[in-house]
Every structure is written in structure tokens, then in C-alpha cells.
FILUM-208784 format. One record per atom (N, C-alpha, C): x, y, z. Coordinates in steps of 0.02 Angstrom, whole numbers, plus 50000, padded with zeros to 5 digits. Layout:
BEGIN
XYZ ...
***
This chain:
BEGIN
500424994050000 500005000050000 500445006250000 500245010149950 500685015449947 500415022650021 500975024550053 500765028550108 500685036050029 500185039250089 499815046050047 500125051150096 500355057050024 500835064050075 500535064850121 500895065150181 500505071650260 500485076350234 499575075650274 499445081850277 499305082850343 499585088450372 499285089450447 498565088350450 498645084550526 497765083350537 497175089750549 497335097050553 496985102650555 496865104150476 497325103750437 497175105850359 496645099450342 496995093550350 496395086450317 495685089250360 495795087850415 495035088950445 494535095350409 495015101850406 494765108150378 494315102450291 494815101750267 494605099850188 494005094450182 494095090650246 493765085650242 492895086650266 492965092350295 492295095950326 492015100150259 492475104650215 492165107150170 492025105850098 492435098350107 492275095350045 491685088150056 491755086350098 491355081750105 490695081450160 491135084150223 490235083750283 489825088850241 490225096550265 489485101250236 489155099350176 489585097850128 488805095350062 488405090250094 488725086050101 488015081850150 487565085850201 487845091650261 487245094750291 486705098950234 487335100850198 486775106450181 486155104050132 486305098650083 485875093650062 485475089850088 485475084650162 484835083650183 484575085950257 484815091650284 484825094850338 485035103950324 484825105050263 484705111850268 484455116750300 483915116450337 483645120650396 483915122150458 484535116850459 484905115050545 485535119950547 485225123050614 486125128750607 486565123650663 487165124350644 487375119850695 488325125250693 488715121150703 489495123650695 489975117950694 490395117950665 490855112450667 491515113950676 491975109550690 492515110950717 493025104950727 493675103950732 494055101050757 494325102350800 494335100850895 494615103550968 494495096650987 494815097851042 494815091051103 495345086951089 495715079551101 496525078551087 496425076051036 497135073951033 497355072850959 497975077450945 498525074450937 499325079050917 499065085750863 498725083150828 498465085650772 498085093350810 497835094550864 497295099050871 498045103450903 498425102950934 498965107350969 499725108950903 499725105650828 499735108950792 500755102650798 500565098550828 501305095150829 501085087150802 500605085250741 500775079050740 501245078050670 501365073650648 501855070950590 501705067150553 502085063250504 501765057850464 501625052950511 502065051150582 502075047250628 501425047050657 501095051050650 500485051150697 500085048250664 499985046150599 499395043150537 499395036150563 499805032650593 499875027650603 499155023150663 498855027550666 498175025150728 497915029550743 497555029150756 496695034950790 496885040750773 497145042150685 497105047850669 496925049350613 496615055150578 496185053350507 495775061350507 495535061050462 495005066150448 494395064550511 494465071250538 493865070050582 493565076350626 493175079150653 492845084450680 492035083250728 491885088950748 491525089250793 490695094050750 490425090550748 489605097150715 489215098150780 489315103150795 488855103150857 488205106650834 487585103950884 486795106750864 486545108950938 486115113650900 485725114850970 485445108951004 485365106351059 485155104051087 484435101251086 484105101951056 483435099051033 483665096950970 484035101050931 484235095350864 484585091350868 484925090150930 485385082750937 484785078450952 484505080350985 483875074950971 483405073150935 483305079050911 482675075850849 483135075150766 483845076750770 484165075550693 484905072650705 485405068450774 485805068250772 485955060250736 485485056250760 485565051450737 485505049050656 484705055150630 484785054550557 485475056450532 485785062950545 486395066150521 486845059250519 487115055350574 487595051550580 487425044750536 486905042250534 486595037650473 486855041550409 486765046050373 486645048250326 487585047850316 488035051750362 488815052450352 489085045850344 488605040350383 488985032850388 488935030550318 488475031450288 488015029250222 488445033750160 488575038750162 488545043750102 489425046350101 489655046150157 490395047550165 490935045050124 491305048750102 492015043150046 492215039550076 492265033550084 492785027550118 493645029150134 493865035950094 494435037850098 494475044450085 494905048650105 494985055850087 495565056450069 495795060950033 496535061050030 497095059050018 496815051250019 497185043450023 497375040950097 496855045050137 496785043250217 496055039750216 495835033350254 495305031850264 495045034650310 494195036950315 493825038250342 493505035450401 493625027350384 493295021650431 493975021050484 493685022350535 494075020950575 494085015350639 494225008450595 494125002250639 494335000550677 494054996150732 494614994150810 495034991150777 495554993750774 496394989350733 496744993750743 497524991450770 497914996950758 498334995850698 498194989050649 498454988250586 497994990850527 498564997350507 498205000450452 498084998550395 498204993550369 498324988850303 497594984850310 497314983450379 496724981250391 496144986450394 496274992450403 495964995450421 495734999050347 496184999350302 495975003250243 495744996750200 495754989450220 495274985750182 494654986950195 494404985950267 493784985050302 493654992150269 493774997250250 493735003650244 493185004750156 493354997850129 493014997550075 492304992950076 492174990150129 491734987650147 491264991850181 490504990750183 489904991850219 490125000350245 489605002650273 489645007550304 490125013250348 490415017750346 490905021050368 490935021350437 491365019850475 491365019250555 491795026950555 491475032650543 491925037850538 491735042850623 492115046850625 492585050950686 492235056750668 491425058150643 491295065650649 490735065450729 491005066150763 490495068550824 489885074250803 489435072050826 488655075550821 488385077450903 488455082850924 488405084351007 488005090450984 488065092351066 487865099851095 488405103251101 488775109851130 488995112951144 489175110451229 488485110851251 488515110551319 488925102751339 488475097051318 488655093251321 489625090651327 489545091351258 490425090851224 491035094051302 490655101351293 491235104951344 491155103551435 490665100851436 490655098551510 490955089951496 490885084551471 491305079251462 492135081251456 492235086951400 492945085851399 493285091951464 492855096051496 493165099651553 492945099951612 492445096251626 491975097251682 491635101151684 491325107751660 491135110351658 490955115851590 490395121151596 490255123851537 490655132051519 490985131551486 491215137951475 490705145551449 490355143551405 489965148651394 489525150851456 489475149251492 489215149251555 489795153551608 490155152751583 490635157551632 491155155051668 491745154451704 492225150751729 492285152251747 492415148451840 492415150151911 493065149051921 493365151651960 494085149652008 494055143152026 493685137152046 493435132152060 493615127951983 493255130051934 493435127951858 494305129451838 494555136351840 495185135351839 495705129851847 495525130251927 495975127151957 495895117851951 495475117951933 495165109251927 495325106651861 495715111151811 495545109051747 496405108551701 496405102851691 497295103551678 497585109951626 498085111251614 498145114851565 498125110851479 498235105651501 498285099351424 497365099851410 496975102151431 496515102751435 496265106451399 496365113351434 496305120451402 496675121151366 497075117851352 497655118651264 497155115051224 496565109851219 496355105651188 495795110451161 495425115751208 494795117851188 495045125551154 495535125751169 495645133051137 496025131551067 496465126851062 497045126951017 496285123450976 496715119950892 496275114350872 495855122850807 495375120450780 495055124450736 494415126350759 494005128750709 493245130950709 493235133650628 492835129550615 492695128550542 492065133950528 491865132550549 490925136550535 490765135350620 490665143050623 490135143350681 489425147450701 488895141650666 488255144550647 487935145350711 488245141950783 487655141950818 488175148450870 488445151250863 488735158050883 489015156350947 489065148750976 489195149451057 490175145551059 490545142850991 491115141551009 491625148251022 491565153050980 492125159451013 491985160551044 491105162451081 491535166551148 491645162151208 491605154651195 491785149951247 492435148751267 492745147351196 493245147951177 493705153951222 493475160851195 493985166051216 493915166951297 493175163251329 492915163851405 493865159951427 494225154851381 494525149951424 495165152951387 495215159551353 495935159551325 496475158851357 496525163051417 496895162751486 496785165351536 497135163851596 496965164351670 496865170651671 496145172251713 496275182051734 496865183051770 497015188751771 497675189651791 498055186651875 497645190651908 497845187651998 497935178851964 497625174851951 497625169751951 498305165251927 498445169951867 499065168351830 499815172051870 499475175151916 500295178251965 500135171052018 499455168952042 499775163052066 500065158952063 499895155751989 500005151051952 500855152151934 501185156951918 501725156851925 502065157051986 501855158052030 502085160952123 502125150652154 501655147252120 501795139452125 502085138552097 502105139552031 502675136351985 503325138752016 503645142652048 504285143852050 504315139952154 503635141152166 503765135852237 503925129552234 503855125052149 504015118752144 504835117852136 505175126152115 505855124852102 506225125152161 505685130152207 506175130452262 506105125852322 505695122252311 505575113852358 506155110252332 506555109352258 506985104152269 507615105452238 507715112352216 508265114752184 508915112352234 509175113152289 509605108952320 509735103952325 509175099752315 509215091052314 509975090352256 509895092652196 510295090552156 510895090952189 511445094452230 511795095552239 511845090552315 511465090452346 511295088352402 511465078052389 511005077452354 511105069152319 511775068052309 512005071252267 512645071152221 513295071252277 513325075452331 513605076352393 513675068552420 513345064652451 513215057752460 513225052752410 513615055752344 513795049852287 513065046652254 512425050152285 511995047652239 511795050552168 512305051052119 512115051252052 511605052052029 511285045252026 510675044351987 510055049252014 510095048152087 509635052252135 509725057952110 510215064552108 510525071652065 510275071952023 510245066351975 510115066251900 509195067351898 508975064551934 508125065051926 508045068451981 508165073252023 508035077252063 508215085751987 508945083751941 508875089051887 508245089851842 507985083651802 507555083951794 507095085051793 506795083051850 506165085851878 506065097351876 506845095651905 506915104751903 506825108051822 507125102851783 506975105451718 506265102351708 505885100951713 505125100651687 504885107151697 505015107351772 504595113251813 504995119851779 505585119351775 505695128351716 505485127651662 505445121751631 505105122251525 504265123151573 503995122051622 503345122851620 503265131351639 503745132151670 503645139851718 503685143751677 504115142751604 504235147851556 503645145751484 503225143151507 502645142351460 502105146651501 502195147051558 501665148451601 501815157451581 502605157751597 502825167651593 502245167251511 502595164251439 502565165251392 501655167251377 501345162451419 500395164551435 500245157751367 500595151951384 500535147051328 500285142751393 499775136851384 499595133951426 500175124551406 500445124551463 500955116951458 500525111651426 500615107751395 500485101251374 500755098351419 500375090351396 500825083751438 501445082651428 501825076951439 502445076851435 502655076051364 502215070351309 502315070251265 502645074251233 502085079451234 502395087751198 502715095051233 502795092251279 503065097651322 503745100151294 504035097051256 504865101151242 504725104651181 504145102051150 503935103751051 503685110951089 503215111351139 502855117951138 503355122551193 503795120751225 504325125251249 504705127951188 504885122851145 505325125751104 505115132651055 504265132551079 504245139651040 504195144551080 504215144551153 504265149351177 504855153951199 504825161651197 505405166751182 505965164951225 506065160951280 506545159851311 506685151551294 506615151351254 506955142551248 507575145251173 507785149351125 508345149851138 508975150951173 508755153251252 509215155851287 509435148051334 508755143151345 508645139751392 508755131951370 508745132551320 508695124851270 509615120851285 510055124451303 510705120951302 510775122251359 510775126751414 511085122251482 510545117951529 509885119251488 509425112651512 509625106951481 509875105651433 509845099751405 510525097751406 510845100951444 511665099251474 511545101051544 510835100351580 511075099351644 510815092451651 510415090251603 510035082051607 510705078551567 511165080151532 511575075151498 512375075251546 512305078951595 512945079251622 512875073751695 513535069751689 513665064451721 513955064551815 513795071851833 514265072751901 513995079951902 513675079151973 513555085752011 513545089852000 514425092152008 514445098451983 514295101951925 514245097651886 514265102351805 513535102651799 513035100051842 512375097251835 512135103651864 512345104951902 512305111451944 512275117351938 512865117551895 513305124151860 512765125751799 512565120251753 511985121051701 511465123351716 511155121451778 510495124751816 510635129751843 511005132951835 511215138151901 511095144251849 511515140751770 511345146951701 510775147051683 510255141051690 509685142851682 509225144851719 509135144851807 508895148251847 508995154751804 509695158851819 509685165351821 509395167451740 509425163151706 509055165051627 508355165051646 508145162351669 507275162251684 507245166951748 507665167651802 507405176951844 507445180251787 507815181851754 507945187851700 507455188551653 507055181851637 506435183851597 506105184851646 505985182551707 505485185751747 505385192051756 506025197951770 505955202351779 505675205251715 505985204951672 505715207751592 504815208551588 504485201851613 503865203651608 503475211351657 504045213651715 503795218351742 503105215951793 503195209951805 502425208151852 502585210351925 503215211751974 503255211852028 503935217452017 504105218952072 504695221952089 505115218152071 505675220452024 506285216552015 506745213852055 506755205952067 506935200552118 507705201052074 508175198452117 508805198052104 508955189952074 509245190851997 508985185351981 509795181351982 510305183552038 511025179552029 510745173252074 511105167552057 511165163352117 511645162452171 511525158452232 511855159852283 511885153152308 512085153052385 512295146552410 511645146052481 511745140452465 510785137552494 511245136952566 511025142152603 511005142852673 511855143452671 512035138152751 512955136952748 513045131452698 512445129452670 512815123652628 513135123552544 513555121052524 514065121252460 513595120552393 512855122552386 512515119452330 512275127352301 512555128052238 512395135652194 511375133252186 511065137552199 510385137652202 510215146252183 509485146252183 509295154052149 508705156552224 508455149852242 507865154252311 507405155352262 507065151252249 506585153652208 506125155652233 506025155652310 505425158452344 505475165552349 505885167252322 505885171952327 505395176752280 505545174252211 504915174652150 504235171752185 504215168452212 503645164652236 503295172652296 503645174252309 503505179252386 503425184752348 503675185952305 503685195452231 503085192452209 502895190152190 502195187652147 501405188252196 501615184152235 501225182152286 501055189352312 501335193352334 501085201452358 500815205752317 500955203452222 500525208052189 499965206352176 499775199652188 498905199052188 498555202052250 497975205052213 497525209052249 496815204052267 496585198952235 495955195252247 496055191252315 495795194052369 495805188952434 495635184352416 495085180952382 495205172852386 495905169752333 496125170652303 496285168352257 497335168852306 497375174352351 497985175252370 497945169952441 497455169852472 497335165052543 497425157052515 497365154352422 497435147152420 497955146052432 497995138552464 498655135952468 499055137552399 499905136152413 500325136652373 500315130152316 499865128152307 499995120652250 500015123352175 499215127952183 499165127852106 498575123152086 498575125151997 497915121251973 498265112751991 497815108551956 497815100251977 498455098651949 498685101151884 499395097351877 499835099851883 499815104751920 500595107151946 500535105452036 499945099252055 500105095652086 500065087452122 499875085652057 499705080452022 499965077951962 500325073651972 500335071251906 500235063251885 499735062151856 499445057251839 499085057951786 499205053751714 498865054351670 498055050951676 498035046351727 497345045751712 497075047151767 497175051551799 496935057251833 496675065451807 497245065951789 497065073351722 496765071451687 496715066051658 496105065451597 495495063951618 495325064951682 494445064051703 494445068451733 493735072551708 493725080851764 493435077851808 493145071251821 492585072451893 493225069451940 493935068251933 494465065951983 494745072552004 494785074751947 495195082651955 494995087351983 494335089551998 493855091052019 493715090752086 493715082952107 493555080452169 494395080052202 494855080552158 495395082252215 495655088852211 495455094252181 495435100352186 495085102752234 494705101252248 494225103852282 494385100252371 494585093552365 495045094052433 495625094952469 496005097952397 496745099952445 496285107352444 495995112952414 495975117852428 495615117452489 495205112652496 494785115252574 495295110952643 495745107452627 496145104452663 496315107852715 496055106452791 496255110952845 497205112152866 497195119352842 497895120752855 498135118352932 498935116952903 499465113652976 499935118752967 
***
């Protein structure tokens, strides 16, 4: 079987909606306003998949959303009619998308019977309370914020909008573009409390000959700066998958991209150290640049009497923390939304977990 050029999955889906679904709506469902779209996961919707990604649960595919009485009285005709009337292939991508992860099977069955195709037929309401817990057009609470991963809100904002007849995806959309402000000085005021919980370990491990221990105590420190400098940049982090693809476009990952990636490849302490120590003070220095707090001193220093170069990041954490003005939002604990303190993929991927443990570290009686 000959493989067919990539095409990114936002352009196929785009083509595949205006060459093939809408003539079908507008032909036997002309009266129905609805909107369509490609959001929710998929490499493809955050704008990083490849030819690599064609390889399984990926293809021409989108979302038509209807008002809510027309998902009921026309969703099922609509989806009969796309199963029935749909090309078996687009592009030289199949449409049918069968339980197989062998694609050679999948573009046979693909010529057979009816299209098992990937266009979702919903509500608005529906769709955005399954994939976030809650409804955006409706408005978003501090409670919603904080409960809702950022791989999340990269899913409903990033991704397309093809036609939007029923007028409610932009301003849902722009309800979730980013954090109001107090929220996002917290959100960074945690993020830099995660650096300053273990920024010594590295040096500290390494002291006692534990290597390996240094080595993933660096790590970890480099997640938490490629995330902290997505957070400055007002880009919401992905999962790990894509976390280095969507750092790499943000304005400080030329400065940050080589002594992070020579403080994870270096074999001994010190040099492990010395690499984090250039990238701490590269990330105070974008801090200050944004102008959010009084300019914090962004040299590093020596963690207490002990021999380990560190930056104090509480200190960013304590400049931040005094320029929010919203009493509730400055009285939450220091954690942050769910995955900057949590991390579990199948945890973040269910809002009613994320949700229900949001909601008990914040009410968690302080010690």
C-alpha cells in the first residue's frame, strides 16, 4: 500500500469538513444551524503531529455541534446519513476508523459496508462539560480554573472552528483563553515554589555519591522551568509528550534549550549544577522583563551554609504572591491548578477526579 503525503491533521480535517460533511448537511439537513470544528486531543489539534501520527486513531475527523433539541430530533439521522454517504477515503487517508491498530486492515475494512467515521454530532454544552467538567459559555469560576489541567485548556482553545453557525464556540472559547490575571501571578508564584522545594536536592544527592538520585532530582527541576516559562510566555503546558515541542516555541527556549539539556546530559554534580544555576538566572531575567512584581535579584547563591549554587526561588514565589490583589485567590494554598500538583495521566484526563481532588486539597485544613 502506497503511504499518501502528510497532511497535517487541522488542514485534512479543515478539507475534509468542506469538501465532504457540509455538502452532506447542507443537502439533507438544510434548515439545521449547527457549527463544526476540530478541538479536544489529538497531536493534530495542538498543531505538533507528523507523518508518525497517521499511524492510529488519526484521520480526517471533527466535531458538528447542534442545538440541543436538534441533537435529538436530527443527530442520529445526520450520523446515518455520514455513515452511508461518506468517501471511504479522503486524501488517500481512510475515513473508517476500525478497532485495529493495523492500518493495512483498516483501509481494507474501509472498503466495505458503512463508514465507522470520527465526525461527532453533540451539543455545545454537552461536548464541553465531558471534555472539562464544566461549561464555558456559562462562565468560569476559580473552582473551574483550578480543577482543569492545562493539556486541557490547550485542547479547547488550540485545534480549529470551521463554521460557527450556532454563535456559542468563540466566545467559549475566548471565556478559556487565559487565566485572569491575579490567578496567573499565582500560578506562577507555584510554579517557581516547585523549584524552590527541590533545587538543592541536586547538589545535596550528588554530595552523598547519589548520582542517579542528582540526575532526577535535575530533571524534575527542568520540567518545572520548561513549564514555568510556558506559564511567563501565557502558553498553557501540554503533557509530557509535547512539552519540549511547545517550549521550544517559547521566547526563552533559545536562551534555555542548552544548559537545560546539558544539565540532564551531564554525568557529576557539579557540572549538573553549574547548568541549572545558568538557567535559573536565565529564567529570573525573563521574569523580571515581564515587569509583574518588583525586580527580584535574579544571581544565584549558596543554599544557606551549605556548598550547593541555588537561585531561592521563593523568593519569586513571595514578589508575585504580594502583587495579587483578589483575597480569595491570594489565601489558596501554594499548589496551584491540579497538575502542577498532580501528576497522573489518568487522573488529568477525568474532570470528575480533578475536580474532586481540587476541591480537597483547597479546602484541606491548614497545619
Amino acid at each position: 500500500m502506497t503511504t499518501p503525503p502528510f497532511i497535517p491533521g487541522l488542514e485534512l480535517s479543515r478539507r475534509f469538513y468542506l469538501e465532504a460533511v457540509r455538502p452532506l448537511l447542507e443537502e439533507t439537513a438544510p434548515a439545521i444551524t449547527y457549527s463544526a470544528a476540530r478541538l479536544g486531543s489529538g497531536s493534530e489539534v495542538l498543531g505538533f503531529d507528523t507523518a508518525r501520527s497517521a499511524d492510529h486513531e488519526w484521520g480526517p475527523r471533527l466535531q458538528i455541534f447542534l442545538h440541543p433539541q436538534d441533537v435529538t430530533r436530527h443527530s442520529t439521522g445526520i450520523k446515518k446519513v455520514l455513515s452511508e454517504r461518506l468517501p471511504k477515503a479522503f486524501c488517500g487517508y481512510p475515513t473508517h476508523f476500525a478497532p485495529t491498530d493495523e492500518v493495512d486492515i483498516r483501509v481494507m475494512q474501509a472498503t466495505k459496508g458503512p463508514v465507522h467515521h470520527r465526525v461527532e454530532v453533540t451539543d455545545p454544552g454537552t461536548w464541553f462539560i465531558a471534555q472539562l467538567g464544566f461549561d464555558p459559555r456559562k462562565g468560569v469560576t476559580l473552582a473551574d480554573w483550578l480543577a482543569t489541567p492545562a493539556q486541557l485548556l490547550a485542547e479547547v482553545t488550540a485545534g480549529a472552528v470551521f463554521h460557527d453557525g450556532l454563535g456559542q464556540l468563540a466566545p467559549a472559547r475566548a471565556n478559556l483563553h487565559w487565566y485572569p490575571h491575579d490567578l496567573w501571578l499565582y500560578l506562577l508564584a507555584c510554579q517557581w515554589q516547585r523549584v524552590s522545594r527541590e533545587e538543592a536536592f541536586v547538589g545535596r544527592c550528588g554530595e552523598v555519591g547519589d548520582e542517579l538520585g542528582s540526575a532526577v532530582a535535575a530533571a524534575r527541576l527542568v520540567r518545572d522551568l520548561m513549564r514555568l516559562c510556558l506559564l511567563m510566555d501565557r502558553r498553557y503546558p501540554p503533557y509530557s509528550k509535547w512539552l519540549g515541542s511547545a517550549f521550544a516555541r517559547t521566547s526563552q527556549a533559545p536562551a534555555l534549550t542548552r544548559p537545560l539539556t546539558s544539565a540532564l546530559a551531564a554525568t557529576d554534580w557539579h557540572t549538573r549544577e553549574n547548568h541549572l544555576a545558568h538557567a535559573y538566572e536565565a529564567v529570573a531575567a525573563a521574569h523580571n522583563q515581564l515587569a509583574l512584581t518588583d525586580p527580584v535579584d535574579p544571581a544565584t547563591r549558596p543554599y544557606h551554609s551549605r556548598p550547593f549554587q541555588v537561585l531561592r526561588a521563593e523568593r519569586f514565589t513571595a514578589a508575585l504572591t504580594a502583587r495579587i490583589t483578589d483575597p480569595t485567590i491570594r489565601a489558596l494554598p501554594t499548589i496551584g491548578t491540579i497538575d502542577q500538583f498532580i501528576d497522573s495521566t489518568d487522573v488529568l484526563s477525568r474532570p470528575e477526579l480533578t475536580r474532586a481532588a481540587t476541591h480537597a486539597m483547597v479546602h484541606a485544613p491548614k497545619r
